[in-house]
N, C-alpha and C positions, 0 to 999 in steps of 0.2 A: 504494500500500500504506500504510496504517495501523500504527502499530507505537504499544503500549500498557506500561507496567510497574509490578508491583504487588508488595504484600510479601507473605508466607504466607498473611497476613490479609486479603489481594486489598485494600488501602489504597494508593493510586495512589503512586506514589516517582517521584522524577525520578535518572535513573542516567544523564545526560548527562556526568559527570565520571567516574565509576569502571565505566561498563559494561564498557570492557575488563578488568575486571578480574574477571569474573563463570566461574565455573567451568565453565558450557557452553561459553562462546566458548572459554579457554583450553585445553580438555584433552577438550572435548566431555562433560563432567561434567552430562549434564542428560538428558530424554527432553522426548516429544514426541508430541504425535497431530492431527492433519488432518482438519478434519471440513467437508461439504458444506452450505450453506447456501441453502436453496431457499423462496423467498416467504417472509424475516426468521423462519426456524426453522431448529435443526441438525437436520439429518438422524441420528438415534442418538446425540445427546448423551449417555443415562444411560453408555451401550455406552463412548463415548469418556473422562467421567470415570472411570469404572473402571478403561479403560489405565491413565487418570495415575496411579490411585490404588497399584494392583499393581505398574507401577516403580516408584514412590516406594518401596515399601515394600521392594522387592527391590533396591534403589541405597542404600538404609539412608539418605534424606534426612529431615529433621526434618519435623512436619506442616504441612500447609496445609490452609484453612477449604475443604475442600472445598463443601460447601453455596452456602457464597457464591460459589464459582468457578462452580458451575453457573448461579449468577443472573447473574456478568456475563458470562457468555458467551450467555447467553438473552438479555441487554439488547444484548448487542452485537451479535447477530443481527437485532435487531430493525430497526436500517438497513441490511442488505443485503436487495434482493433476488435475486439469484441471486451466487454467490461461493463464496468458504475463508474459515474462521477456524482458522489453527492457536496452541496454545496449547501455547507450551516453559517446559519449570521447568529452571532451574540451580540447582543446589547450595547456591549462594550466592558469596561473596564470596572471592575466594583470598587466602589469607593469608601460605603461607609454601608455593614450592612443592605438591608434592602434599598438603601436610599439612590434616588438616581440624580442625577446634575446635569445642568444645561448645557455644560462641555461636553458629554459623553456621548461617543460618534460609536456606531458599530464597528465590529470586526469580520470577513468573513473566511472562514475558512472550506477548500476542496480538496475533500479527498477522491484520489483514483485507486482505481481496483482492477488489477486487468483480469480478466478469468474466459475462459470460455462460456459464452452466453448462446443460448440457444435465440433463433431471431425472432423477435417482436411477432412476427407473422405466422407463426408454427405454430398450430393448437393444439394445446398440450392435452394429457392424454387427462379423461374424464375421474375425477373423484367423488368420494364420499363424504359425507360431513354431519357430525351431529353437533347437539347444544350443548354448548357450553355454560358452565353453574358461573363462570367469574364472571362481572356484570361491569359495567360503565357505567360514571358518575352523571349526572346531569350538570351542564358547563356553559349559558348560551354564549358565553361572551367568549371560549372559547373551542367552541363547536367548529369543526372542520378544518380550521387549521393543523397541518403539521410542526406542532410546538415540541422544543427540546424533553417537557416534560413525559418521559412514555413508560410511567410507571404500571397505566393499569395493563399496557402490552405484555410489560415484564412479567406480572402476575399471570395473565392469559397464557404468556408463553410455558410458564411453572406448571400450569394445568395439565398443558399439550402434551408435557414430558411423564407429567403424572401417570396420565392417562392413554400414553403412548399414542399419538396421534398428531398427523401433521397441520392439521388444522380443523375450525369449527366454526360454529356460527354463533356468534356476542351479542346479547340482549342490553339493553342501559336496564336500570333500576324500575326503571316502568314497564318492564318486559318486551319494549319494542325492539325488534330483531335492526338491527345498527349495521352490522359487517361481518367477516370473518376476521380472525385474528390476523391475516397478512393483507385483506384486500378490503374494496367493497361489494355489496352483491347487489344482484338484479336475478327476478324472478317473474313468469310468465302463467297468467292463471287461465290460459287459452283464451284468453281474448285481446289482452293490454299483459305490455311490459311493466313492471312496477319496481319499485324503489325503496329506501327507508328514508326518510328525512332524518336531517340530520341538522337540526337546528338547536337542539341541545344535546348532541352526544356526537362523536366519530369522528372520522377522517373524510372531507371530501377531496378525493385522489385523482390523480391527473387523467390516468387512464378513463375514467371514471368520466371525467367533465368532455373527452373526447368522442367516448361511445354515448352519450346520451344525443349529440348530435344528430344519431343513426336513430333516435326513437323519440320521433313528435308525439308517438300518442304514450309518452309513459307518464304514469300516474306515481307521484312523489307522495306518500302517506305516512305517518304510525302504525305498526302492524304488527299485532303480536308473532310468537312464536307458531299457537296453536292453530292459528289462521292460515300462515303461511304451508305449514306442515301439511293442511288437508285441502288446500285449493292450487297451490303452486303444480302445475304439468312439467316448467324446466325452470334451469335455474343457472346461474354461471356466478366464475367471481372475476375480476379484475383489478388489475394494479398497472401500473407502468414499464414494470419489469418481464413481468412472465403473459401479459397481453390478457387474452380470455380463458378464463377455464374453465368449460363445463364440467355441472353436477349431474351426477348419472345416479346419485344416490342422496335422500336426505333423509337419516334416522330411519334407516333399511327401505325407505319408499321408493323405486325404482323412477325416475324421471326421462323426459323425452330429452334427448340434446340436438334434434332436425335442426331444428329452428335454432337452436345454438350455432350451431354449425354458418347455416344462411347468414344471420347476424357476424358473422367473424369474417364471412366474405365479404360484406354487404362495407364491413368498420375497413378492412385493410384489401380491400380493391383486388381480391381474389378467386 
């Protein structure tokens, strides 16, 4: 891994002496987005500076040149072939406690990751998934952002291993069905594609904000568990990274993935 650090103004800084000191790492005071890198291009660059752009502005952080963030992440894709670049902003600098100051400019840092990545466009092969008991707080003010804090992930993830399983499906505290522990999902009750809202709970995810593009008639609701379980026909998840991947199974119910299939054509021109 590669690890990079720059000032607002993406001007290279050496933060070997006071990294600890930076308000991601202490308090989780920062956001974040992940993006796929396939033959030295991001996969949805414009899509993933926009994340940054929308927390920033909803974490009330000072600005960053964005422009320029989009060119060193384009130069910096330009040595991987296949990998991650993810790219975290902290706040900036902690001064005293939680207290912030009017001088304090963010930081952002990019890490690369080069690995063999299978491509955006290859649908992966169909899984299972059942519910998961660890639950989501309710948050509206920070609902859908990807913020440094991703404790209740961490807990999700504790589960996973618990219970030997790569993934599942996460309720918030009100029992509305929110996401899987890596993605978001979308589900088809043969008639309309449908959604969770996520106006107080989750991650709204790049892949996510791209394929809904493909579905003018999706209906965005609260929806419990139980509802979905007995009216859902198909179902998929998505993220940024591993594209679409059909559910062929929810809590042993066998589902349709045709129209999965259609849909993944229909998102990546196939």
């Amino acid at each position: 891994m590669i690890f990079s650090s720059y000032d607002n103004n993406l001007l290279p800084i050496d933060l070997e002496a006071e990294w600890q000191q930076q308000r991601s790492f202490l308090f989780g005071d920062g956001h974040f987005t992940t993006a796929k890198v396939e033959q030295g291009k991001v996969v949805w660059l414009p899509e993933h500076i926009n994340r940054l752009k929308l927390a920033n502005e909803k974490l009330k952080f000072a600005p960053i040149n964005w422009n320029v963030l989009f060119d060193v992440v384009e130069s910096t894709a330009r040595g991987i072939i296949d990998g991650i670049i993810k790219v975290q902003i902290s706040r900036g600098k902690s001064v005293r406690g939680y207290q912030i100051s009017e001088e304090m400019r963010p930081s952002v840092f990019i890490f690369e990751l080069t690995q063999h990545m299978p491509a955006v466009r290859d649908l992966k092969q169909p899984i299972e998934l059942q519910l998961l008991a660890t639950q989501l707080g309710l948050n509206p003010q920070l609902a859908g952002i990807k913020h440094c804090n991703r404790l209740e992930q961490a807990m999700i993830a504790c589960e996973l291993k618990e219970r030997k399983l790569n993934d599942g499906l996460v309720t918030n505290i009100n029992g509305h069905v929110i996401e899987s522990s890596k993605a978001n999902v979308f589900w088809h009750d043969g008639t309309h594609w449908n959604s969770p809202s996520l106006s107080h709970s989750g991650i709204d995810g790049v892949g996510k904000s791209v394929i809904e593009k493909s579905l003018p008639m999706l209906k965005v609701s609260d929806t419990d568990y139980e509802t979905i379980a007995e009216k859902a026909k198909s179902m998929f998840l998505c993220n940024s990274i591993t594209g679409i991947i059909p559910v062929a199974k929810l809590n042993g119910k066998s589902l349709d993935i045709a129209n999965v299939k259609e849909l993944h054509l229909k998102v990546f021109n196939e």
